[in-house]
C-alpha positions as a Markdown table, in Angstrom:
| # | Residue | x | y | z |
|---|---|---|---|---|
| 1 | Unk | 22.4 | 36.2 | -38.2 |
| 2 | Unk | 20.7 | 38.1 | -35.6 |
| 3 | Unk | 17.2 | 36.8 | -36.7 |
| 4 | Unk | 18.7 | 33.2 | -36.8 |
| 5 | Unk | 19.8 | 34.1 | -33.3 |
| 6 | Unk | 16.7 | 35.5 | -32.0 |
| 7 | Unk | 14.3 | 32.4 | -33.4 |
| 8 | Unk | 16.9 | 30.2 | -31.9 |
| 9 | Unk | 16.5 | 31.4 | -28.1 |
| 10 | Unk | 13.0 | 32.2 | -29.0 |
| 11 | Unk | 12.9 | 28.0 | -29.5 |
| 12 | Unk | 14.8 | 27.5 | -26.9 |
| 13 | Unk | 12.9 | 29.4 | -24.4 |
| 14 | Unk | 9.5 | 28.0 | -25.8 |
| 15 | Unk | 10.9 | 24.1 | -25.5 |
| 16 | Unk | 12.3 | 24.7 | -22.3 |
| 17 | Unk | 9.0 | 26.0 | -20.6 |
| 18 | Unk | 7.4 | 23.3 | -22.2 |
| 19 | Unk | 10.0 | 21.2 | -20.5 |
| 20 | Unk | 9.4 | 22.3 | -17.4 |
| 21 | Unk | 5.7 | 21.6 | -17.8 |
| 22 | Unk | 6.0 | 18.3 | -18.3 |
| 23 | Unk | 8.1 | 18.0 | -15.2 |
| 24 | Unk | 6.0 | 19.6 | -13.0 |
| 25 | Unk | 2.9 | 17.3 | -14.7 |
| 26 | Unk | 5.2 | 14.4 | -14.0 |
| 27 | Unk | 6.5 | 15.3 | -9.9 |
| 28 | Unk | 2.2 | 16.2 | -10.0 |
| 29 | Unk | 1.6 | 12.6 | -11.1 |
| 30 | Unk | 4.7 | 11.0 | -9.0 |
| 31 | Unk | 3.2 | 12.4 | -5.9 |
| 32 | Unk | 0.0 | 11.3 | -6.5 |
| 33 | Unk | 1.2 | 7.6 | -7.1 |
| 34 | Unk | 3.1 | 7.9 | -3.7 |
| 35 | Unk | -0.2 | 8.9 | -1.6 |
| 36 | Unk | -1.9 | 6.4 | -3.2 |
| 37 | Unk | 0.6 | 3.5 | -2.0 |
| 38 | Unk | 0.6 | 5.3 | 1.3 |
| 39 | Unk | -3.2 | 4.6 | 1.4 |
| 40 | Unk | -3.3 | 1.2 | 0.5 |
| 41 | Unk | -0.4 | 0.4 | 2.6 |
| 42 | Unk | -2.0 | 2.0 | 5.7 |
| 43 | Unk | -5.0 | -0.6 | 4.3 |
| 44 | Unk | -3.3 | -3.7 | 4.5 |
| 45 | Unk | -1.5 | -3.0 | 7.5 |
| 46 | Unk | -5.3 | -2.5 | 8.9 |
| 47 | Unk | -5.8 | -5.8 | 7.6 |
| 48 | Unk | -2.9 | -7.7 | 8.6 |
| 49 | Unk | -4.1 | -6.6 | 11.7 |
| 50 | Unk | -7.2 | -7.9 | 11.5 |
| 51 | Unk | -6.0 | -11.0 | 10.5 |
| 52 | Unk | -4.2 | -11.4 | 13.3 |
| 53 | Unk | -7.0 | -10.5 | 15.8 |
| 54 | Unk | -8.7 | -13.4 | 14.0 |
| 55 | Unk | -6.4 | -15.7 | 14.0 |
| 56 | Unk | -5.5 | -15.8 | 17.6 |
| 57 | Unk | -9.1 | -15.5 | 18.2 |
| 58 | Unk | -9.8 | -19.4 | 16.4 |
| 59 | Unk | -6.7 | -20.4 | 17.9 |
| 60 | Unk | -7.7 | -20.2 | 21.1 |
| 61 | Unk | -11.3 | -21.5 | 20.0 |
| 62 | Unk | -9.0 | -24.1 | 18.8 |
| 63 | Unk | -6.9 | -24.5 | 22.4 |
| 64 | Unk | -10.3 | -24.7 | 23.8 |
| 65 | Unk | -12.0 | -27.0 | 21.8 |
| 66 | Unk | -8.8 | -29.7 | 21.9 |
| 67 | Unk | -9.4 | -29.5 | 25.8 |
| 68 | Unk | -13.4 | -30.3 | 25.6 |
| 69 | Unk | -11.9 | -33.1 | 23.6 |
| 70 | Unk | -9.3 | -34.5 | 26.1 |
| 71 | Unk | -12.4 | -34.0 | 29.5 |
| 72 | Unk | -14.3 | -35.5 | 27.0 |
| 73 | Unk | -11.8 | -38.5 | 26.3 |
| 74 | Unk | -11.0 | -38.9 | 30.0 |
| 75 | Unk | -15.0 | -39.2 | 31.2 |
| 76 | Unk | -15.8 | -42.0 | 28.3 |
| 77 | Unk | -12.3 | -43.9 | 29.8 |
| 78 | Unk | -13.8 | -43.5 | 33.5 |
| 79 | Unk | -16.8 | -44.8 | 32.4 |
């Protein structure tokens, strides 16, 4: 009974440190995944702001060039 016992917590011990290898390979791997989206989400919001910069940057190429039009309009109906 005592051997039974024995190999029992011997088991025991053995599959709960195994166990708790796992785990620690798993919160390893977890935290690794969570810097990794911390990256790329620092990345897009780079490039959201980039695209942003660009887009008000044609916009007013835009505003600009719908003015050239109008001068350009009014001259030819002086004319």
């Amino acid at each position: 009974m005592k051997k039974l016992l024995l190999l029992v917590v011997t088991i025991f011990v053995i599959l709960t440190t195994a166990w708790a290898d796992d785990l620690d390979n798993q919160i390893q791997l977890k935290e690794t995944q969570l810097q990794s989206l911390q990256w790329e989400f620092r990345y897009l919001q780079e490039r959201v702001t980039t695209l942003q910069s660009q887009g008000q940057k044609l916009q007013t190429e835009i505003d600009a060039l719908k003015k050239q039009k109008a001068e350009s309009i009014k001259e030819k109906e002086k004319k």
